[in-house]
C-alpha positions as CSV (number, residue, x, y, z in Angstrom):
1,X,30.3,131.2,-55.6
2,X,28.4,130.2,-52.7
3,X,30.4,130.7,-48.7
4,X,29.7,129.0,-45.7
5,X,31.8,129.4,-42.7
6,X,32.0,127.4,-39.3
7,X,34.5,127.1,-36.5
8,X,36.8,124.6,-35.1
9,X,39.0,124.4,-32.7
10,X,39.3,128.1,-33.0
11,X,39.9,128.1,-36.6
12,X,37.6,129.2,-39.2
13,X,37.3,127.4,-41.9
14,X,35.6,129.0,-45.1
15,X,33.5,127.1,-47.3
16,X,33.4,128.5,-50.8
17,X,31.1,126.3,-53.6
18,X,31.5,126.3,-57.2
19,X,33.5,128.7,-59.3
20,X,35.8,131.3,-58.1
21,X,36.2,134.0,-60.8
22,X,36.1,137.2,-59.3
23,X,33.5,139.9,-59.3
24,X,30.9,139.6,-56.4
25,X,33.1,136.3,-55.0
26,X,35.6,139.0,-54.4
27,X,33.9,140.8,-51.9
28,X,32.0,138.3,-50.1
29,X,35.4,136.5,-49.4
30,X,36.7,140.1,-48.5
31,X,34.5,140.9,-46.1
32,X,34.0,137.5,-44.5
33,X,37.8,138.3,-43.8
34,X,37.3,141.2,-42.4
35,X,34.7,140.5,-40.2
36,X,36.9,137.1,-39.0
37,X,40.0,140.0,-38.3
38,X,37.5,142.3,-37.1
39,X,36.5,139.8,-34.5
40,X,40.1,138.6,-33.6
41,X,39.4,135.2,-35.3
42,X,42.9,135.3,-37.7
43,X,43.2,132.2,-37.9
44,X,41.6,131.1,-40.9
45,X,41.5,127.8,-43.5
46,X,39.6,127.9,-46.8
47,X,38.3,124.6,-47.6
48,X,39.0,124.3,-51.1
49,X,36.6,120.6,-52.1
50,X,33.9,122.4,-53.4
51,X,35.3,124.6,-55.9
52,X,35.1,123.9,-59.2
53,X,37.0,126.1,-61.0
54,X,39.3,129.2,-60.0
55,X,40.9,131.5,-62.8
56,X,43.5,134.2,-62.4
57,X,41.1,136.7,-60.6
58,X,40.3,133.9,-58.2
59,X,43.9,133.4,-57.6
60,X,44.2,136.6,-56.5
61,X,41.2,136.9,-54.1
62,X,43.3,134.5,-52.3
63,X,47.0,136.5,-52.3
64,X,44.7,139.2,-51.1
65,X,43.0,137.5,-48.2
66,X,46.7,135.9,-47.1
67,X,48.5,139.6,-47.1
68,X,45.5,141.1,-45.4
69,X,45.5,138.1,-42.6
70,X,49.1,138.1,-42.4
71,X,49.6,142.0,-42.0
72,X,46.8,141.3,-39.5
73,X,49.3,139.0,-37.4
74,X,47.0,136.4,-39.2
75,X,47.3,132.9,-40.8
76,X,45.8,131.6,-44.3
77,X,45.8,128.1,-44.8
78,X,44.1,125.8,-47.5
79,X,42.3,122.2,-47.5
80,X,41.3,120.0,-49.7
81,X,42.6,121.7,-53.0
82,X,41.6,119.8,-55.9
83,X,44.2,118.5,-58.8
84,X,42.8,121.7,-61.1
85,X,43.5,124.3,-58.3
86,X,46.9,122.4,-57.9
87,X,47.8,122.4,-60.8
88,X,47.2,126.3,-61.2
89,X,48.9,127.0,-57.8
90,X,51.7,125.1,-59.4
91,X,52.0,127.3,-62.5
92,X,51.9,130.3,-61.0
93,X,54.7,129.3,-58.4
94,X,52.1,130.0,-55.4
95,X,52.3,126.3,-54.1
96,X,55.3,127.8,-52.2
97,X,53.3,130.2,-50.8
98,X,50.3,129.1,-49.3
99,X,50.1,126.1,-47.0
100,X,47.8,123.2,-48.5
101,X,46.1,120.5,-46.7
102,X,44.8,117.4,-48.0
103,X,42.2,117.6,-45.4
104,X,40.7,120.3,-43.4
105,X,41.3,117.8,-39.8
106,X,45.5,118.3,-40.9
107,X,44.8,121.6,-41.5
108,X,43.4,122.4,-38.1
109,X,46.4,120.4,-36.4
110,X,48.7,122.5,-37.8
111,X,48.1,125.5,-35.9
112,X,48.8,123.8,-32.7
């Protein structure tokens, strides 16, 4: 997995590419959180279009970065999540826990 970032509106929005599996991805999502929280940016979307694939350990990368922004006074949201990843979300009952976006523009307006 590859992880851009850039800001809008006040909003980061994280850009992770290609698969989502765990391992090294964990902790360069981690600390890209932290250093968002660190630097009072906690309000944060993950832009979902370029990932490939996510499996179990991916899935909870993301549980983790939502309880660590919300006991942050934080906000996760996602954007663009692909028929795969919502599919999965849908399985494991988590579609009622994250807010999903079918673009990262509605995203964005929903903080306001």
């Amino acid at each position: 997995m590859k992880l851009s970032s850039k800001e809008q509106a006040g909003i980061v929005i994280l850009e992770p590419r290609g698969k989502i599996m765990g391992g090294p991805d964990a902790s360069l999502l981690h600390d890209k959180l932290h250093e968002c929280i660190d630097g009072n940016q906690n309000r944060i979307i993950i832009d979902l279009a370029q990932v490939d694939w996510m499996n179990s350990t991916g899935l909870g990368i993301l549980i983790s970065s939502y309880t660590t922004l919300r006991n942050n006074g934080g906000h996760l949201k996602l954007a663009n999540v692909t028929d795969k990843i919502k599919s999965l979300l849908t399985i494991t009952k988590l579609v009622s826990v994250f807010e999903a976006f079918d673009s990262v523009d509605e995203a964005v307006a929903s903080f306001k």
